[in-house]
C-alpha positions as CSV (number, residue, x, y, z in Angstrom):
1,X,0.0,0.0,0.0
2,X,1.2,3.4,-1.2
3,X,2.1,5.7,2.3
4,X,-0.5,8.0,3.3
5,X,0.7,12.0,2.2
6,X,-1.0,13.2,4.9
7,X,0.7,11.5,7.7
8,X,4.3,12.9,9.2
9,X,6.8,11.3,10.8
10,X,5.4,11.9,13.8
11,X,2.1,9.9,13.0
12,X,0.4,13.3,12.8
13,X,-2.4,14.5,10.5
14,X,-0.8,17.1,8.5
15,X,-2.0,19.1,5.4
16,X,0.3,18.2,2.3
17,X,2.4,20.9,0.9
18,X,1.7,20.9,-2.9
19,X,4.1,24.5,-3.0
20,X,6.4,23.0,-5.3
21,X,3.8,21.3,-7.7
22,X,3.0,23.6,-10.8
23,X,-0.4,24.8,-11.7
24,X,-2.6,22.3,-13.5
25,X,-6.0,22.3,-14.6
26,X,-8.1,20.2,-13.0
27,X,-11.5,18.4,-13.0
28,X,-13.3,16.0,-11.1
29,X,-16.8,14.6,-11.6
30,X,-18.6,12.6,-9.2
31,X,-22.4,11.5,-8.6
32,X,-24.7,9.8,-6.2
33,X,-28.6,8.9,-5.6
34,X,-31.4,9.0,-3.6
35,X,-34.1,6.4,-3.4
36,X,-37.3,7.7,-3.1
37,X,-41.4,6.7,-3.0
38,X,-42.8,7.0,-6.0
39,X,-45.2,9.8,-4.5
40,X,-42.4,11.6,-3.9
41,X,-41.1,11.7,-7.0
42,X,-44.3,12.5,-8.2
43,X,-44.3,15.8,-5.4
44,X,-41.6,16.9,-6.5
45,X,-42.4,16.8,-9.8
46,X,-45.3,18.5,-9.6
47,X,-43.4,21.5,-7.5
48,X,-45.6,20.3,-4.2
49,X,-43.1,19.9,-1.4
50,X,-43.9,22.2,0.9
51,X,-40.6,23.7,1.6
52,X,-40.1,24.9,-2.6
53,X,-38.4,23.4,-5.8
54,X,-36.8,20.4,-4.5
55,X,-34.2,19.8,-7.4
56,X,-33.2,23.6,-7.8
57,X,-32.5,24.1,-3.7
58,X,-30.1,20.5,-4.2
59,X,-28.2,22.2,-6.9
60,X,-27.6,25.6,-5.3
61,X,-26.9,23.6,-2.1
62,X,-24.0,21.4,-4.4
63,X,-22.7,24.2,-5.2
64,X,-22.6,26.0,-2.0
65,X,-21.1,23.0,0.1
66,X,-18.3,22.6,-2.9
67,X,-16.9,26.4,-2.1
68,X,-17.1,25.0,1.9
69,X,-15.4,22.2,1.2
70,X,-11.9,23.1,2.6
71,X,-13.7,24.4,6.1
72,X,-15.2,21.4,6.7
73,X,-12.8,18.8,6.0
74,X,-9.6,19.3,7.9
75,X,-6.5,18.7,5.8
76,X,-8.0,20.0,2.1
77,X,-6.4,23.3,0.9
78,X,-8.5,26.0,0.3
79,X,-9.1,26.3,-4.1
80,X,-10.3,28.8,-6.0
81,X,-13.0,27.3,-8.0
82,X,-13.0,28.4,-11.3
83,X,-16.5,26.4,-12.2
84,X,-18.9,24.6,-10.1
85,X,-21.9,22.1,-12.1
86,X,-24.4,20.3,-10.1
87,X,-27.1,18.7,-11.6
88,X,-30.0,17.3,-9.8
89,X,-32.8,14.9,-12.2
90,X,-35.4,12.8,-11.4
91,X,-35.6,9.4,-12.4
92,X,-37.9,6.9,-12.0
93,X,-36.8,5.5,-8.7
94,X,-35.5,9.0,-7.0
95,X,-33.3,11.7,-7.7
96,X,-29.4,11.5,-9.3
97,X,-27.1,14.1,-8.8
98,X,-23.7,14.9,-10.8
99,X,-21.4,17.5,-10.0
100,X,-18.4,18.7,-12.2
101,X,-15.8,20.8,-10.2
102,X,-12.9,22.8,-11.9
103,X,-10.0,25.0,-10.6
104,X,-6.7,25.9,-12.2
105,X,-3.9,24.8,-9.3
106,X,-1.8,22.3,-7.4
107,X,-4.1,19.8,-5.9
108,X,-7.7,18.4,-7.0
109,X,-11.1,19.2,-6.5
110,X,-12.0,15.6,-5.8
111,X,-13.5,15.5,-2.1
112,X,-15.5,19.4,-3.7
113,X,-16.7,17.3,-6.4
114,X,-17.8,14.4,-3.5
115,X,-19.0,17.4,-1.5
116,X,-21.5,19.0,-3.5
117,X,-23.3,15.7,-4.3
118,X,-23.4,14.6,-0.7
119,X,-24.9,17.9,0.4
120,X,-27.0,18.2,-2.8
121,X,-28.2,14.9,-1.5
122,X,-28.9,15.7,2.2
123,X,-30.5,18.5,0.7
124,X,-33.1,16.7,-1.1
125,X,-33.6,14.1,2.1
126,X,-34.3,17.4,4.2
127,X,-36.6,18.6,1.7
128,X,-38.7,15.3,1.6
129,X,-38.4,13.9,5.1
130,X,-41.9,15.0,5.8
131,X,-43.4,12.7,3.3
132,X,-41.0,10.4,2.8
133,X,-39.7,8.2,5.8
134,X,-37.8,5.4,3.3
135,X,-35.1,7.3,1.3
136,X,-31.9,6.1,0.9
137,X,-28.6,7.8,0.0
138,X,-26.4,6.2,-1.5
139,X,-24.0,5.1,-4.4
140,X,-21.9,8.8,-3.8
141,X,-18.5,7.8,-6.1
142,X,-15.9,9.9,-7.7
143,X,-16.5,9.4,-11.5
144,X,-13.5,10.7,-12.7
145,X,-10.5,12.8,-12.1
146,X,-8.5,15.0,-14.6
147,X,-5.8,17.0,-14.6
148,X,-3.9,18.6,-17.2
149,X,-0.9,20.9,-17.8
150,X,-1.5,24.2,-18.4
């Protein structure tokens, strides 16, 4: 097994220092899912869950948690984002969310890209819990990773 970068000699937690690594583009993409009742679905189709537009609030939520990412989780460096996507669409057996993160720099935007579907996520389970006491999250992977020199 490769040796964890974000342990020091001293068996500490320590943030990485990516100083000396040039700028790259880079781009991660990740998604996840929600299981919901088919009433649901319908609800939130039909723009009737009480607390507003169920899909719209989980993208703007995505997108928020992505710029939080590096307050919430200790050791990620703080990006600037240069392009946030979430995307949250009904299905037939609950609700999928994809996010695309982007930033020009020296470390990826993976756990941004893992943030704003998990919040998008707990976003829609807030939104339904009232109605619905069976989702299920689940199925939140990183897609892909990208990074190229710039």
């Amino acid at each position: 097994m490769k040796k964890l970068s974000h342990i020091g000699n001293d068996n500490r937690p320590s943030m990485v220092d990516v100083s000396n690594k040039p700028p790259q583009k880079r781009t991660a993409t990740a998604r996840g899912f929600i299981k919901l009742q088919p009433e649901t679905l319908a609800l939130i189709s039909d723009n009737k869950i009480k607390k507003g537009n169920v899909l719209l609030t989980a993208e703007l939520a995505g997108v928020q948690s992505a710029k939080q990412t590096s307050n919430l989780i200790p050791l990620c460096h703080p990006l600037l984002l240069s392009k946030i996507d979430v995307k949250a669409t009904a299905e037939e057996e609950g609700v999928a969310v994809e996010s695309i993160v982007i930033c020009t720099g020296q470390t990826g935007v993976e756990m941004e890209a893992l943030m704003a579907v998990s919040t998008a996520l707990l976003t829609v389970y807030d939104m339904c819990k009232a109605v619905d006491k069976n989702m299920l999250i689940g199925g939140i992977v990183l897609v892909d990773k990208v990074k190229k020199d710039i």
